[in-house]
C-alpha positions, 0 to 999 in steps of 0.5 A: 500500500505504501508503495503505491501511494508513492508511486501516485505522489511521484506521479502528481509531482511530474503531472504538476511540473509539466502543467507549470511548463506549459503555463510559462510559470518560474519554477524552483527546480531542486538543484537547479534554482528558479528557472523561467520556462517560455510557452510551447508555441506552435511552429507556423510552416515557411510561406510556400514558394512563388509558382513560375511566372507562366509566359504569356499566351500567343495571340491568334494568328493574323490572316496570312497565317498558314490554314488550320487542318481540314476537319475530317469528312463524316462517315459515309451515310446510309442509303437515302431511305430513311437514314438512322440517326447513328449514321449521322455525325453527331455535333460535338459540344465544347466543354466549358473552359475553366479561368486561370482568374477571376475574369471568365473566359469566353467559350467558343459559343459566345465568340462571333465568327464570320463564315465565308468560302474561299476558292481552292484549286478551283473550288469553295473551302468553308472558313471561319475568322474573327470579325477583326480579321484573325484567326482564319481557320479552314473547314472543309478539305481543299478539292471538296465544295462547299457554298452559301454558309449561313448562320442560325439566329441563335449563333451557335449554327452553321448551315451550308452546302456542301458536296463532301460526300462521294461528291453529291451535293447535300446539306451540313452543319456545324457548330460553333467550337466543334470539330465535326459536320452532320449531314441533314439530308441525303438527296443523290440529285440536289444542285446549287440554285442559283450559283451567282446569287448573293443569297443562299438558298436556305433559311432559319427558322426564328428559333434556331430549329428548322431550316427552310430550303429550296429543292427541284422547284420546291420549298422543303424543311428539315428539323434538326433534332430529327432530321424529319423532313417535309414539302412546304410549297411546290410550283409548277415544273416549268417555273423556278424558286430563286429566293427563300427567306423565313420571317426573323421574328418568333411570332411570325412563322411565314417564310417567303419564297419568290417564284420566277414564272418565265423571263420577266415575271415572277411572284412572292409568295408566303407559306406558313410551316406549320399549317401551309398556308399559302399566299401571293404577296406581289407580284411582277408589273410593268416595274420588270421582276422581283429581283431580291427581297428582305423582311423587316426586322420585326417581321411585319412587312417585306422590301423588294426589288423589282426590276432595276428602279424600284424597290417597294414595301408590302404586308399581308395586312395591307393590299397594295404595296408602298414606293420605297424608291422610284428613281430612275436615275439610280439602278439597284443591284441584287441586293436589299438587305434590312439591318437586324436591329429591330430599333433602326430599320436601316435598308442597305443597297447596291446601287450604279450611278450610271449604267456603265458603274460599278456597284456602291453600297448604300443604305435608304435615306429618304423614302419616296412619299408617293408615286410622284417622289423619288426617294434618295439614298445615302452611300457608304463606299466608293464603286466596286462592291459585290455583296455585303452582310449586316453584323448581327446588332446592325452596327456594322458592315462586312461587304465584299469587293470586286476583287475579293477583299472583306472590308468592314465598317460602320454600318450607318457612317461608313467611317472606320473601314478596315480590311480583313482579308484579301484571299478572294471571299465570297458568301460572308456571314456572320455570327452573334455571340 
């Protein structure tokens, strides 16, 4: 007993030293005197050390830059009868980048690119570039065609056509950021409408879904996410469709086709998608054919060219068209374009001065207040002007030049022209982010 009571007072003795210890407290320590004991403090790690400054990211290309690989050509597809769905080349989908800093990053989807095709060896080759000229990247394979890309509403869409497989001639699609085309339709007899036109013989639907093309004298429509297709309108064999284009606003659903009956008359037509309604807008007077036509931003009427001297505006609301412009002094081209900005209904043109000019861009100054008046317009570039698209918030213009350069200014000024490439463009569109 009396051991173990020792053993517990040795124990309380060390127990107490350490608590003392650990307090800091001065301690009389036999043999030793009265020492001070600091704290225990805890020991804080070094700093880690600095990473490595990282070297600055190398900015895109310019134009001249040599052309990125062709991206490669989808998988031969079924038969034209009812093509499965796993025959078709799905989109890929780009993975949203992670920031370095607290600023995000753009993805691929919101950047905007302006389409265009460029001859190679004698053929179009679809390209992308940055509306400020970098960037320029190749598409589809030099030796294969494509034509008339053109972007959906919502930017993230590529349409165009293309003969990429076996060499017959269908419509493909690509999204923005991807790698891969797929192929919405499988016809084994489909040409280029209209190989000279400016416009391209298929449109988008307001909401990004369907697209609206013409085939063998006839309106058609496929919807994206099954491939469903479906006849619109048809005409009779001995006429031709040489102009397409579906109202830009979600509540009109019409799409606007122009239907050419022999040299000199034709007819514009409305056809609703949805329950193929049909009906004749206008058609050709004594003014010569319907050369071009555009919706208004809000989708409520339509400009139209007919011959080389006026240009009217008409509605399915009212019965008899308005003069936009009546002068005989000036010649129209084959282009009327209205911005896509619902707030400015700005009108671009191609418009001689005379007979023997070229073409200058130009946009609707004063419009004709009736029959008597003339109208004028107001030019934004020098003559020499092929063909010209709006940047998607109407602020700007991209037009071509007779010898194939892309220009972009100012859309209401035609201040701040730049040039952007000089490798033969044609068939410019461009993109919202």
């Amino acid at each position: 007993m009396r051991e173990t009571l020792k053993s517990l007072s040795i124990f309380s003795a060390m127990l107490l030293l350490l608590l003392l210890i650990s307090s800091g407290c001065d301690v009389n320590i036999p043999g030793c005197g009265k020492r001070s004991l600091p704290f225990f403090k805890k020991i804080t790690p070094p700093p880690a050390a600095s990473p490595v400054a990282q070297a600055p990211a190398v900015s895109n290309p310019p134009a001249a830059a040599a052309p990125a690989p062709a991206v490669p050509l989808p998988a031969k597809p079924a038969p034209k009868t009812a093509p499965p769905l796993s025959m078709e080349m799905s989109l890929s989908k780009p993975q949203p980048s992670v920031p370095s800093t607290p600023t995000a990053t753009a993805t691929p989807l919101e950047v905007e690119k302006i389409a265009y095709t460029t001859l190679e060896k004698g053929k179009p080759t679809l390209w992308l570039m940055n509306p400020n000229g970098t960037d320029n990247t190749r598409l589809t394979a030099i030796g294969t065609g494509s034509w008339f890309p053109l972007w959906s509403p919502n930017g993230k869409l590529l349409a165009f056509l293309s003969n990429m497989n076996d060499g017959k001639v269908n419509l493909y699609l690509y999204q923005k950021g991807g790698k891969d085309f797929r192929q919405l339709t499988f016809f084994p007899d489909y040409s280029i409408p209209v190989p000279g036109g400016l416009k391209p013989p298929l449109t988008w639907s307001p909401k990004s879904d369907e697209i609206a093309f013409i085939y063998h004298r006839q309106v058609w429509k496929v919807t994206l996410d099954s491939t469903l297709q479906a006849t619109l309108a048809s005409v009779n064999p001995a006429y031709s469709i040489t102009g397409i284009d579906w109202a830009p606003h979600r509540d009109n659903r019409y799409v606007a086709f122009l239907v050419k009956q022999g040299d000199g008359f034709c007819t514009l037509n409305l056809v609703n998608p949805r329950l193929l309604d049909r009906l004749q807008l206008v058609q050709s007077t004594f003014d010569g054919p319907l050369v071009d036509f555009s919706w208004t931003a809000d989708a409520r009427k339509i400009a139209y060219l007919a011959g080389k001297h006026s240009i009217y505006l008409a509605s399915s609301e009212t019965s008899a068209p308005k003069a936009l412009l009546l002068n005989s002094s000036l010649e129209f081209g084959p282009l009327v374009s209205y911005s896509p900005s619902e707030s400015a209904s700005n009108l671009m043109l191609l418009v001689k001065e005379s007979p023997d000019s070229d073409y200058r861009l130009a946009l609707l100054d004063k419009a004709s207040k009736s029959d008597q008046e003339a109208g004028t317009v107001k030019f934004l570039t020098n003559p020499g002007v092929v063909n010209a698209v709006w940047s998607p918030d109407g602020s700007k213009i991209a037009y071509v030049t007779s010898n194939g350069d892309l220009w972009v200014m100012d859309a209401l000024t035609g201040a701040n022209k730049a040039r952007l490439s000089i490798s033969v463009i044609q068939s410019p569109s461009w993109s919202k982010k």
